[in-house]
C-alpha positions in Angstrom: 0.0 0.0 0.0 2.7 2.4 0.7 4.4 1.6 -2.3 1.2 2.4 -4.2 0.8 5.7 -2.3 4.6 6.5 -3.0 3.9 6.1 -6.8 0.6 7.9 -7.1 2.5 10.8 -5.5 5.3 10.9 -7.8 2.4 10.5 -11.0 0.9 13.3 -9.7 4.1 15.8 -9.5 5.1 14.5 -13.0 1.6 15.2 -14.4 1.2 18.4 -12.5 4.8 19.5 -14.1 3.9 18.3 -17.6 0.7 20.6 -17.1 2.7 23.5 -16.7 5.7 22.7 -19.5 3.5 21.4 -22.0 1.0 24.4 -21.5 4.2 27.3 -21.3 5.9 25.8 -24.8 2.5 24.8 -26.6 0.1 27.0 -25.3 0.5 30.0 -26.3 -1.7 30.1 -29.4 -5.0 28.5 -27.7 -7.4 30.7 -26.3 -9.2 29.6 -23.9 -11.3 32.6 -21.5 -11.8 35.3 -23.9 -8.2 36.7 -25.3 -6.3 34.7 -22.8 -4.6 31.7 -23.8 -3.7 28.5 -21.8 0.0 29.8 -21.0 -1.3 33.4 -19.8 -3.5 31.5 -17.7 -0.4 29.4 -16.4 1.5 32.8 -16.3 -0.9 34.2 -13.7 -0.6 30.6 -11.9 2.8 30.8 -11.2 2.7 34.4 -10.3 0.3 33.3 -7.6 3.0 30.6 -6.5 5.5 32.9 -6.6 4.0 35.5 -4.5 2.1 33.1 -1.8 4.8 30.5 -1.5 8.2 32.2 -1.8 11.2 30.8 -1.2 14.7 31.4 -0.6 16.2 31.6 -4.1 18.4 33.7 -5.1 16.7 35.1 -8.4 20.0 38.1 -8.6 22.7 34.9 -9.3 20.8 34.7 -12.6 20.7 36.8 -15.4 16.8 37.5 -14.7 17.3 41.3 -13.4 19.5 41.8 -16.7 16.7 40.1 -18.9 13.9 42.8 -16.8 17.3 45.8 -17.8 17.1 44.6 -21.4 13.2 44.6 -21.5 12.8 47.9 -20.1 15.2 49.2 -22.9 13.0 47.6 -25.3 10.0 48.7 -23.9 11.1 52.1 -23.7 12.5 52.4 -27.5 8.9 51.0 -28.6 7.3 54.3 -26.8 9.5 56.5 -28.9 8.8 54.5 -32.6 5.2 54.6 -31.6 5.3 50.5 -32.3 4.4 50.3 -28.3 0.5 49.6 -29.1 0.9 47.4 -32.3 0.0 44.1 -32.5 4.0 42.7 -32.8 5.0 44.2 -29.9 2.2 43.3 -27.4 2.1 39.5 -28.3 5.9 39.7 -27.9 5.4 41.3 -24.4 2.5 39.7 -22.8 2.5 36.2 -25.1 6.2 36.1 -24.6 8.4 38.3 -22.6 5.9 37.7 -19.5 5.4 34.3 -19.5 9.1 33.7 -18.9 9.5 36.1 -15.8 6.8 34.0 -14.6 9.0 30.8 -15.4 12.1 32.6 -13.6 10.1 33.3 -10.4 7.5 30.5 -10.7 9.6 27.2 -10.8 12.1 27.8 -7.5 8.5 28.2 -6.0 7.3 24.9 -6.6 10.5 22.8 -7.2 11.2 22.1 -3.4 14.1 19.6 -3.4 16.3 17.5 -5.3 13.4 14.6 -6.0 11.7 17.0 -7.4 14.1 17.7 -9.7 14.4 14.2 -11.0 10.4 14.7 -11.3 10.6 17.4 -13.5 12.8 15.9 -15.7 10.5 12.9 -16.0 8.1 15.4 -16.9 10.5 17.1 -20.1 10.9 13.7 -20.9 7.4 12.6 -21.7 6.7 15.3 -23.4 9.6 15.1 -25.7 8.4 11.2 -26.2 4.7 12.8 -26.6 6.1 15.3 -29.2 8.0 12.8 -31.1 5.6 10.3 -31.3 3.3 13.2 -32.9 6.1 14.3 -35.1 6.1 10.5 -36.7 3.0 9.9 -37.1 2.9 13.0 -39.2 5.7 12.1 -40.9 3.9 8.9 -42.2 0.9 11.0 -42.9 -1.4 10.1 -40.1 -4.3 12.5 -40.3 -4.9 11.5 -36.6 -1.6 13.4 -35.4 -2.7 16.2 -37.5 -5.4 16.7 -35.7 -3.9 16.3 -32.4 -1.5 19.3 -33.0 -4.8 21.9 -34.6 -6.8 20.6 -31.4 -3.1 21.9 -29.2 -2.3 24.7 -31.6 -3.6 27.5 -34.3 -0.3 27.3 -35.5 -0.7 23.3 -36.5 -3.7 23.9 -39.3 -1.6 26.6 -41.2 1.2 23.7 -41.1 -0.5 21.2 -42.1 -1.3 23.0 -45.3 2.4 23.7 -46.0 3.3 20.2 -45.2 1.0 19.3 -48.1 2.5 21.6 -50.7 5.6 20.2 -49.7 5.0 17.0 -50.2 3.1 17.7 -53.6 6.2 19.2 -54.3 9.2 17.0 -53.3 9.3 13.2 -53.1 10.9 11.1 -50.4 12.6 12.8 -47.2 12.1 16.3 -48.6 8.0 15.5 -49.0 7.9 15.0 -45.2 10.0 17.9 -43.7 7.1 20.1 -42.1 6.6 17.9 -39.5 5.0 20.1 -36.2 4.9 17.7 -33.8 3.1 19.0 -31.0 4.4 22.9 -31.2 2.2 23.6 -35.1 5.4 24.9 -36.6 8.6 22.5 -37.7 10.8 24.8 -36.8 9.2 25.4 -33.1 9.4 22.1 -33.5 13.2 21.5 -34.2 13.9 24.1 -31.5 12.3 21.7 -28.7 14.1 18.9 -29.9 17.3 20.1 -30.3 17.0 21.8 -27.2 16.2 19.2 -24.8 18.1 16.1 -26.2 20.4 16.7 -23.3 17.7 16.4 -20.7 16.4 13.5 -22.5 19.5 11.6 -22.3 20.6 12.8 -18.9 21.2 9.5 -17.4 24.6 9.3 -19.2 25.9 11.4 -16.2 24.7 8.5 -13.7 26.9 6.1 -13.1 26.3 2.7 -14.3 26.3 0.3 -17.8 22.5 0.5 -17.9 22.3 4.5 -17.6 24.8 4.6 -20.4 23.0 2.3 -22.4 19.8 3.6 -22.2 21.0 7.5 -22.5 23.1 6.2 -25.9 19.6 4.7 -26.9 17.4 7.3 -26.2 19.9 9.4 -28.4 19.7 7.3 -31.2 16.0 7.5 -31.1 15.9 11.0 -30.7 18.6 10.8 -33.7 16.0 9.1 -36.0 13.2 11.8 -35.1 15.3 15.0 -35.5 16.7 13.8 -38.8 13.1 13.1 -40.1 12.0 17.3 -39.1 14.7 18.1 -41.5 16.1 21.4 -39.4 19.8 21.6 -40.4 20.6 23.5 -36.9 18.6 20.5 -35.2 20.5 17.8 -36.5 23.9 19.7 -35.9 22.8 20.1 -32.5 22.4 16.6 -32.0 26.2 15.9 -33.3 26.8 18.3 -31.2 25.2 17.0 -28.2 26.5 13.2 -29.5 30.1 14.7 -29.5 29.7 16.1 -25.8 28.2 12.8 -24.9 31.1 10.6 -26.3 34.1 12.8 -25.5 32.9 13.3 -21.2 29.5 11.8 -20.9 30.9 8.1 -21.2 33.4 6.3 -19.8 37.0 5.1 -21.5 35.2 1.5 -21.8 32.4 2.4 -23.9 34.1 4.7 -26.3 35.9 1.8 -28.5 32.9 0.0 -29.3 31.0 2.8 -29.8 33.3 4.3 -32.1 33.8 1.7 -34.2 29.7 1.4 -34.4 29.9 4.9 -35.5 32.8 3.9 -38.2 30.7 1.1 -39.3 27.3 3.5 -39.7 29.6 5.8 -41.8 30.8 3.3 -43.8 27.3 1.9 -44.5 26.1 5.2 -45.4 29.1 6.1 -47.9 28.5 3.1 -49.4 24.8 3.6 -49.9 22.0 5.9 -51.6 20.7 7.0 -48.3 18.4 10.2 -48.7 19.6 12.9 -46.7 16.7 15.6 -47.9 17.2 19.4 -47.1 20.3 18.4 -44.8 22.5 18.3 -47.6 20.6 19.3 -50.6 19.4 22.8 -49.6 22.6 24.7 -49.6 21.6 27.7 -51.5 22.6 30.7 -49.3 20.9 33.6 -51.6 17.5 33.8 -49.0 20.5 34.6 -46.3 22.3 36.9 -48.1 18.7 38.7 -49.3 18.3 38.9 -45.1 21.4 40.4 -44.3 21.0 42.9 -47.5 17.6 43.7 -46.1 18.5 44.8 -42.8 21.3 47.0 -44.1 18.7 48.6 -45.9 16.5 49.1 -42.8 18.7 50.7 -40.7 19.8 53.2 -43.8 16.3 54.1 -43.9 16.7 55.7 -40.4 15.4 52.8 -38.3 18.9 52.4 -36.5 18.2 54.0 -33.4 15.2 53.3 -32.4 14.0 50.1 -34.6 10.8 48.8 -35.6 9.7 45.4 -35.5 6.3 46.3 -37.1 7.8 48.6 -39.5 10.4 46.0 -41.1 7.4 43.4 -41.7 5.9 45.8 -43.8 8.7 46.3 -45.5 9.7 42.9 -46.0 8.8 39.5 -46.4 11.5 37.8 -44.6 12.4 37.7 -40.7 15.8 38.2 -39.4 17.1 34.9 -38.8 19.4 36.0 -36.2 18.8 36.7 -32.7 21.3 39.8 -32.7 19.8 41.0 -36.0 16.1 40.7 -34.6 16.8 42.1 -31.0 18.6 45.4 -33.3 15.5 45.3 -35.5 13.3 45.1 -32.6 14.4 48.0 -30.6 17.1 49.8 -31.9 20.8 49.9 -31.2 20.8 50.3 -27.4 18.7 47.6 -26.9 20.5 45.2 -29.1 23.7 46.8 -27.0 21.8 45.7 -24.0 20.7 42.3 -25.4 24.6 41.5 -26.6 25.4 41.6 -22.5 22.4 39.6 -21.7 23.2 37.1 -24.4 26.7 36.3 -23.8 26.0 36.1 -19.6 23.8 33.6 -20.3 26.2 32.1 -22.6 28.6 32.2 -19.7 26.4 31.0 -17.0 26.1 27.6 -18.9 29.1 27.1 -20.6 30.9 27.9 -16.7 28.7 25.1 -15.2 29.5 22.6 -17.6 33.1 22.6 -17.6 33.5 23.4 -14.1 31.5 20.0 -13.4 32.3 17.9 -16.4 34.9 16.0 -14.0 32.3 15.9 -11.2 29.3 15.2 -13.9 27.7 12.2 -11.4 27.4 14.8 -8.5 25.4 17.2 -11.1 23.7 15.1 -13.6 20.8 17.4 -13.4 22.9 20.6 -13.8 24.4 19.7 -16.2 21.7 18.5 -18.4 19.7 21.5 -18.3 22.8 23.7 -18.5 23.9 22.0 -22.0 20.3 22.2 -23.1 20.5 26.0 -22.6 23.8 26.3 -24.6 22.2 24.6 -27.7 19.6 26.9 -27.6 21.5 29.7 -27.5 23.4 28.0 -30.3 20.2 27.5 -32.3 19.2 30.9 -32.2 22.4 32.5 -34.5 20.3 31.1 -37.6 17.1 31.5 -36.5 14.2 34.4 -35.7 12.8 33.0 -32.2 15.5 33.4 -29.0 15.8 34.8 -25.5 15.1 38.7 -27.8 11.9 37.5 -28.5 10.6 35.9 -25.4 11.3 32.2 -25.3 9.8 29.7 -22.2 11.4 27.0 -24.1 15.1 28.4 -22.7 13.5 29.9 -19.4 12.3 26.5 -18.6 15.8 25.2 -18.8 17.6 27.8 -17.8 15.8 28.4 -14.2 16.1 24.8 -13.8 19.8 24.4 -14.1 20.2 27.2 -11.0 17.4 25.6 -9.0 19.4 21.4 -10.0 22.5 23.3 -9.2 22.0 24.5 -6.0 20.4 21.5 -4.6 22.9 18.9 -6.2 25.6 21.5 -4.6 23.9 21.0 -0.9 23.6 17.3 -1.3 27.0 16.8 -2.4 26.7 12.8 -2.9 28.6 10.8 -5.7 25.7 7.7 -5.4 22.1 9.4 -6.6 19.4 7.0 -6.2 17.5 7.5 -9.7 
């Protein structure tokens, strides 16, 4: 009986946990009580937490009172472009920007201890399994998971249609690379995937041959699923993260034979017609160099100082593609000034944790997890539009969890953690 008790108890954190992750990343298109949507809804519940159940957590370590610095620079450059009350810059504010102060203050809240922790990550884990299984099914053209991701998200029924075209268009690989999964765009899509691979296969930092073999697993499966969305920055992040994985995330022991696996995959694909789709066929950099000649052209028109985020859609048809580009574009140069700092703290934050603890990786398996996860976002956002600029709970959710992991892991201090 107490056994039972025990596990309903951890079902209900994990459930409560995938409540609030899957509604911050997914549901923010979905309205549900007039013009608020399921995450402003979560927003204003972990406001609530926040205020009625504060705890000590020190919210000034992070880079969350640079973040509020950089938004009040933004803010304050949309007053004087007169962009303040258009429709671009109040989604990005309240839709966005808001949610993920709520994340920052919300999650040290409720995440009590260590177990809970381990909880949470159970919880990012079946949702990445929920996602993927979503993103195949649409791959194989199940109308089912199609109307799964319009019933989460707006986003999925305009997808759907392009992920016809496409594969009207294009035969084979290429046919099936608009997969949403559960996020209604491909590329939100390739951003979760990417991002939490690390989390996913966390367990290589535990000690032991079956935490090794079933992180290497879980990578391979994640492996098949990335390469099938067809985001080039996706599947580099998951060399990335293979690379990180093989070089300090496994013992001496298991690098041989899985080297030579990896030599034998090579040689199997050199040696046949394997499709590769966009990865390698879509090398054509003239829509990049159209972006960069578009923003020059921006900021000669006199939108350097101040910016215009509204403006530049007009203007154009094409989004930045960079996060330094879009932060500039969005608020002038001050504010990109402003964002630069924020950017490269964060950078620093994460990139600090995991080579200070690489060596010590089974006393911060956690940590370091979410800390890598929150590099290859960062990562991910020097070719794309969406990033920490724009309001992201997809990084907030990581970050904030790799200060809350770190400081218990720190406290507990023990090499043997009972997973």
């Amino acid at each position: 009986m107490e056994k039972i008790i025990k596990f309903a108890g951890m079902s209900f954190w994990v459930l409560a946990y995938f409540t609030i992750v899957f509604t911050m990343l997914c549901g923010g298109n979905l309205q549900v009580l007039g013009p608020l949507s399921l995450r402003h809804l979560c927003m204003l519940f972990l406001f609530g937490v926040a205020f009625f159940f504060r705890k000590k957590y020190k919210l000034g370590k992070t880079a969350l009172p640079l973040y509020l610095g950089y938004l009040f620079i933004y803010f304050l450059f949309n007053l004087l472009n007169g962009e303040y009350l258009t429709h671009t810059f109040l989604q990005s504010l309240y839709t966005y920007h808001v949610p993920c102060i709520a994340i920052a203050v919300g999650l040290p809240a409720i995440v009590k201890d260590l177990h809970q922790v381990k909880l949470f990550i159970y919880s990012l884990i079946l949702l990445y399994a929920f996602d993927s299984m979503l993103t195949i099914l649409q791959y194989m053209n199940s109308g089912f998971a199609w109307i799964v991701a319009t019933m989460i998200t707006t986003q999925a029924e305009e997808g759907m249609e392009r992920a016809e075209m496409y594969t009207n268009a294009y035969g084979g690989v290429m046919g099936y690379s608009l997969v949403a999964g559960a996020f209604g765009f491909v590329v939100s899509n390739g951003y979760f995937l990417a991002t939490y691979l690390s989390v996913l296969t966390y367990r290589i930092n535990v000690k032991g041959f079956f935490n090794t073999f079933l992180a290497l697993s879980l990578l391979l499966l994640a492996g098949g699923v990335i390469f099938i969305v067809q985001q080039r920055m996706a599947f580099l992040s998951f060399m990335l993260v293979s690379f990180y994985i093989f070089m300090y995330g496994m013992g001496r022991k298991y690098r041989i034979p899985v080297f030579f696996l990896a030599v034998i995959a090579l040689l199997y694909y050199g040696i046949s017609n394997i499709e590769m789709g966009r990865l390698t066929t879509d090398t054509n950099n003239d829509t990049r160099m159209q972006i960069f000649s578009e923003f020059f052209d921006f900021m000669g028109k006199g939108y350097w100082l101040s910016g215009g985020a509204e403006a530049y859609s007009k203007l154009y048809d094409k989004s930045q593609h960079n996060t330094f580009l879009a932060a500039w574009v969005g608020g002038g140069i001050f504010t990109f000034l402003v964002f630069v700092l924020l950017y490269f703290r964060l950078l620093r934050d994460n990139i600090k944790v995991v080579l200070q603890n690489k060596k010590q990786r089974f006393n911060y398996p956690y940590t370091i997890c979410f800390a890598i996860a929150s590099v290859i976002f960062l990562f991910y956002t020097i070719t794309h539009s969406a990033g920490v600029h724009s309001g992201s709970p997809m990084f907030w959710v990581v970050y904030t969890m790799m200060y809350i992991s770190y400081e218990f892991e720190k406290k507990q201090g023990n090499n043997q953690l009972t997973n």
